[in-house]
C-alpha positions in Angstrom: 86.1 -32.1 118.6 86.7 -29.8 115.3 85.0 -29.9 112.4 86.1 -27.8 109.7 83.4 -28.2 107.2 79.5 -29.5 107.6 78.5 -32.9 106.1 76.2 -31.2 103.7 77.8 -30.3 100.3 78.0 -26.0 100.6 77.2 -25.8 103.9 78.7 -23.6 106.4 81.0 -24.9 109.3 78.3 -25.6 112.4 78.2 -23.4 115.3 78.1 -26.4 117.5 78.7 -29.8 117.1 77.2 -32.4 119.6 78.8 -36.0 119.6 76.3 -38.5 120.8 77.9 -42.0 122.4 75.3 -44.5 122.0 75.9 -48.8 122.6 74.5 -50.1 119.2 73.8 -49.0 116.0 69.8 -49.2 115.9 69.7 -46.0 118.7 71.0 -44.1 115.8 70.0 -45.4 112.7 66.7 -43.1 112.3 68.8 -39.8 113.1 69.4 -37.9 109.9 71.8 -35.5 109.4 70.9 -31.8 110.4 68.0 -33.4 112.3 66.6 -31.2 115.3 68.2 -31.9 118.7 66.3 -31.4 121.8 67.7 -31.4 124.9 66.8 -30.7 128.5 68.1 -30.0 132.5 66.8 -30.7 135.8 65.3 -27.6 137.7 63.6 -26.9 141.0 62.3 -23.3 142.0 61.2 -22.6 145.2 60.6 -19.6 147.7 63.4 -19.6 149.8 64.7 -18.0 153.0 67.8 -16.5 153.5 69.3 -13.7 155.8 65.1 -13.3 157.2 63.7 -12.7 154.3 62.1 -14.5 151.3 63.4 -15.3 147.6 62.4 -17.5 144.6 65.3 -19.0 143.7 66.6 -22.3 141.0 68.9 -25.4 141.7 69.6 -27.1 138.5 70.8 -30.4 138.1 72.3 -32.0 141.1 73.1 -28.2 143.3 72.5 -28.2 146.6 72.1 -24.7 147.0 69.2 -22.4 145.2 70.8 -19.2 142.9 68.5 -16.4 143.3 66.4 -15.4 141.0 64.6 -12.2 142.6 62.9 -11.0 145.9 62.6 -10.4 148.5 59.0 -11.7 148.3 56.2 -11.7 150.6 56.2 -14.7 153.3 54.4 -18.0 152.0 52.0 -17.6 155.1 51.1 -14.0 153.8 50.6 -14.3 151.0 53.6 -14.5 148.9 54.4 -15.7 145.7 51.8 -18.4 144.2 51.7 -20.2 140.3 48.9 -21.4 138.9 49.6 -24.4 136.5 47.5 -25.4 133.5 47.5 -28.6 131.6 45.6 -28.9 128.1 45.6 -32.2 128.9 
């Protein structure tokens, strides 16, 4: 998909251009041009174990497998890595 100018008169070509398929016109309707886009991803962390010893690690989306992120860490039992989670709510 190439766009070789913006929508906006003396705007800049975008950087990215995100094409949204949606089923009827009302899911749209609201969205204005240049409007902000948020997106988002699945992720699990965990402390893992791998070759004996222990790593935090991230599977995003569907993986099956965790990438590591760093370690080795300290065993769960001993210790090891802990988060504390806050809510404002």
């Amino acid at each position: 998909m190439g766009l070789s100018k913006c929508a906006w008169p003396g705007a800049r070509k975008p950087d990215l251009v995100v094409q949204v398929a949606v089923t009827t016109q009302q899911d749209t309707s609201a969205i204005q041009v240049g409007a902000a886009l948020r997106t988002f991803r699945r992720v699990q962390y965990a402390e893992y174990q791998a070759g004996g010893r222990w790593w935090l690690g991230r599977r995003v989306g569907t993986a099956t497998t965790y990438e590591q992120l760093t370690g080795p860490l300290l065993a769960p039992g001993a210790g090891g890595l802990t988060f504390a989670y806050y809510d404002t709510l």
